[in-house]
N, C-alpha and C positions, 0 to 999 in steps of 0.2 A: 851412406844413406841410400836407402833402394828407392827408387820414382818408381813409381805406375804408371802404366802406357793406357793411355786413353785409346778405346778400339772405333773407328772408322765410324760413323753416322752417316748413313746417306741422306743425299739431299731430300730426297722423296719422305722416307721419316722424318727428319728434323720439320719437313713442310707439315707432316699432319699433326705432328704434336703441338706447333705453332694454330694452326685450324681450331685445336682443340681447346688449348688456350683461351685464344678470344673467343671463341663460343661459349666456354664456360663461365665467362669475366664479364661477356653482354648477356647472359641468364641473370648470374648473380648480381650485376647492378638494375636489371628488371625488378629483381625480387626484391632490394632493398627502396627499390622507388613506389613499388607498390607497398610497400608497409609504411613510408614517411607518413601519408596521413591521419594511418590508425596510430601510431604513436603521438602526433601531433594533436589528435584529439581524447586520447588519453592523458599525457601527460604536460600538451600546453608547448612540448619543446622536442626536439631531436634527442636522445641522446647521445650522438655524438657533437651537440654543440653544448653537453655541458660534462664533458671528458667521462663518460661510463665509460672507464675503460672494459670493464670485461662483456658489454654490449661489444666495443667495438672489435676487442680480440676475440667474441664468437663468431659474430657475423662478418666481420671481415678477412680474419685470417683464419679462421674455422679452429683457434683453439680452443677445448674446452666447448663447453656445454651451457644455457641457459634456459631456467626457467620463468616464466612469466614472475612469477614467484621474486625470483630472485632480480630481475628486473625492475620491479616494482617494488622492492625492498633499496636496491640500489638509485632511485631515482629518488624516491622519499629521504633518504641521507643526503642527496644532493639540492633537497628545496624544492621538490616534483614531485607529491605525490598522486596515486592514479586520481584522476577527478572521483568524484564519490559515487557518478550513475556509470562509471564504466566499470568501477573496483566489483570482482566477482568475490 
């Protein structure tokens, strides 16, 4: 069986990609604290406290794609749908 050799990381790279990291991890939980209350007053609830998963698999692990659309199709299966002066 052939192993692959893992080539050198310097300390200096491995430090910026760590930088990059959390700067990217402190934007993205920005951006999901500032939508909590637009969903909250859409729909009454988080969707991640009533398991949307594929809310939770766009926005958190960026698989896949949503639309408002489809969010609001997926909350109404779950007992949430949009309030009626939000629904466009």
């Amino acid at each position: 069986m052939k192993t692959s050799r893992v080539s050198y990381c310097s300390g200096r790279v491995l430090s910026q990609a760590i930088r990059k990291a959390s700067t990217l991890a402190r934007k993205h939980r920005e951006a999901i604290d500032a939508m909590a209350h637009l969903l909250v007053a859409r729909y009454g609830c988080l969707p991640n406290d009533v398991d949307c998963d594929s809310f939770i698999e766009a926005t958190d692990y960026g698989h896949g794609g949503m639309s408002l659309a489809d969010l609001d199709a997926e909350m109404t299966q779950r007992g949430y749908p949009p309030r009626r002066e939000d629904a466009e």
